[in-house]
C-alpha positions as CSV (number, residue, x, y, z in Angstrom):
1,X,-26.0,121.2,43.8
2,X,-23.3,121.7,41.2
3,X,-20.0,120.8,42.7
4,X,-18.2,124.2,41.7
5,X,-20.9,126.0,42.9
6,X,-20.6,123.8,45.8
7,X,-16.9,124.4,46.8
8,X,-17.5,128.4,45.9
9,X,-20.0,128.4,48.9
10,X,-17.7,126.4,50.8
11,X,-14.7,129.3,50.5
12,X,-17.0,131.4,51.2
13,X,-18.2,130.0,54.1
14,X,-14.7,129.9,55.2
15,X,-14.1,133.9,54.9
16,X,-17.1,134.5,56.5
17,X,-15.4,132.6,59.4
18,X,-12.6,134.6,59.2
19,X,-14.4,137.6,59.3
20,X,-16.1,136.4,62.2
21,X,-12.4,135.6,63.9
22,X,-11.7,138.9,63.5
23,X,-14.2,140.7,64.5
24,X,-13.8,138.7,68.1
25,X,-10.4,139.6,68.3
26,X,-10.9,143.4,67.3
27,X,-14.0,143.4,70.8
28,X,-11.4,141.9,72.5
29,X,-8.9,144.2,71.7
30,X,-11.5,147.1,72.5
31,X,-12.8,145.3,75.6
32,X,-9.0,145.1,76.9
33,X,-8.6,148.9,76.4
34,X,-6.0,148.7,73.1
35,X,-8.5,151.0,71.6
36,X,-6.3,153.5,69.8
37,X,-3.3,151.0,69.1
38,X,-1.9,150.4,65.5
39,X,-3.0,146.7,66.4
40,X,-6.2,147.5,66.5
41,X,-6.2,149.7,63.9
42,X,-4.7,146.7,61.2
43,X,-7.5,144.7,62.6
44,X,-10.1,146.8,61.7
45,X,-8.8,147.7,58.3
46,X,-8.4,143.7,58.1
47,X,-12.0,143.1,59.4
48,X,-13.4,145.7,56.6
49,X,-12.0,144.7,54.0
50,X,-12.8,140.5,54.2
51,X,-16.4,141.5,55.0
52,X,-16.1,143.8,51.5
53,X,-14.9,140.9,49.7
54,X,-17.6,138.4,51.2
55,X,-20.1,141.1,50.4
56,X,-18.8,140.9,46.7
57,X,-18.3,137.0,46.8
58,X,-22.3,136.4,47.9
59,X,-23.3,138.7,45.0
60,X,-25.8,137.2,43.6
61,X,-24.1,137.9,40.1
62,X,-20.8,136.2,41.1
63,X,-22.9,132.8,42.3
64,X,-24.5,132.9,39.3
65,X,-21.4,132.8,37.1
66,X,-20.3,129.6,39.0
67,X,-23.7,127.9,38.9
68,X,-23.7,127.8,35.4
């Protein structure tokens, strides 16, 4: 595999994990009633718009640029 495309995949990897982190903390955050807090709010604004930049990093037009 071509190392740039390599560590590309790798960052991405890593966002997904943060998405991933953040979605957890936004369930628990519903799960512990905080619902309709600011807190909870951030998070989900947060959560939406790492998942809309992993969505644009996984295009399949963007890996392509770095594969080649």
């Amino acid at each position: 595999m071509n190392p740039s495309l390599e560590a590309y995949l790798a960052e991405q990897q890593s966002l997904a994990l943060k998405v991933r982190c953040a979605a957890r903390a936004l369930e628990n955050m519903l799960d512990a009633g905080f619902g309709d807090t600011e807190a909870a709010a951030e998070v989900a604004c947060k959560l939406g718009s790492m998942a809309h930049d992993l969505q644009n990093a996984l295009d399949i037009t963007n890996i392509a640029k770095v594969a080649t």
